[in-house]
C-alpha positions in Angstrom: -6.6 14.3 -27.4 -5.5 13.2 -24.0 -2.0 12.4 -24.5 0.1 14.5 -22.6 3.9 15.0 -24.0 7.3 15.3 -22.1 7.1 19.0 -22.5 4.1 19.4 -21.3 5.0 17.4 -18.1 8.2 19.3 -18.0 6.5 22.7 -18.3 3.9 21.3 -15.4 6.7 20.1 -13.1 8.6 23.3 -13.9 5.6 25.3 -12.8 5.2 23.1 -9.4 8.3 23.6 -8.5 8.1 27.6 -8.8 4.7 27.2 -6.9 6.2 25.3 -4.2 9.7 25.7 -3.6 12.1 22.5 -3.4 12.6 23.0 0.0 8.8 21.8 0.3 8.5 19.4 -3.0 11.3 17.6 -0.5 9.9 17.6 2.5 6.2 16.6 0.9 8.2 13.5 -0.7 9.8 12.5 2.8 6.2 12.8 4.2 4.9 10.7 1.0 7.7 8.0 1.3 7.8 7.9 5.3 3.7 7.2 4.9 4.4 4.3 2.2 6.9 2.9 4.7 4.6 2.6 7.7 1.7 0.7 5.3 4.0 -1.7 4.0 5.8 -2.6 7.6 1.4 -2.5 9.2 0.6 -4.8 6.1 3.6 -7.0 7.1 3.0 -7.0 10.9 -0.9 -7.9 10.5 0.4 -10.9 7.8 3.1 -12.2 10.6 0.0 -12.1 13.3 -2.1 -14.3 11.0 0.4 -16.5 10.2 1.5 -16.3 14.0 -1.9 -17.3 15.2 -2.6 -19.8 12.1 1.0 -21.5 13.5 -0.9 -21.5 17.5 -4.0 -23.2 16.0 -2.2 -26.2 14.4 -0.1 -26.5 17.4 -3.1 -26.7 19.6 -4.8 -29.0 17.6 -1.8 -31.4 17.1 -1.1 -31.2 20.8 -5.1 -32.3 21.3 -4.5 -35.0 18.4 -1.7 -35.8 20.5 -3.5 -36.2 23.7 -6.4 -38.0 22.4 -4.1 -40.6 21.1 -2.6 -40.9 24.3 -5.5 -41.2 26.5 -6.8 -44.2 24.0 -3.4 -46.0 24.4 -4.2 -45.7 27.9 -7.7 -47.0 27.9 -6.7 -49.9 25.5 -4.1 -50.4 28.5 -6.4 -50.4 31.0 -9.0 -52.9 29.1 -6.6 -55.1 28.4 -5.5 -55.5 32.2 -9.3 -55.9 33.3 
């Protein structure tokens, strides 16, 4: 019980297709795959923003590394002309 044979899914699809025409089992697959297509390229977009903004962080905390560094470079600078 439960398993379900070829002909049986034949005789279902069969029956579908009488149901619905192809002209619709088409047009309700182009729906299907066009919806499939905008979740994948959304997932994508939101994973290029978060890597996007991960890649602004680091840069904003190197350049304050950065500017850190210099501004004690310069103090050292300065001490050492007092």
């Amino acid at each position: 019980m439960g398993n379900i044979s070829i002909w049986q899914l034949l005789i279902v699809a069969l029956i579908v297709v009488l149901l619905f025409g192809t002209k619709k089992l088409r047009g309700i697959g182009s729906d299907l795959g066009g919806a499939v297509k905008g979740f994948k390229k959304a997932m994508s977009d939101e994973e290029q923003a978060a890597a996007d903004k991960k890649a602004l962080e680091d840069n904003a905390k190197e350049t304050a590394a950065q500017n850190t560094a210099a501004q004690n470079t310069t103090e050292q600078k300065n001490k050492e002309q007092a």
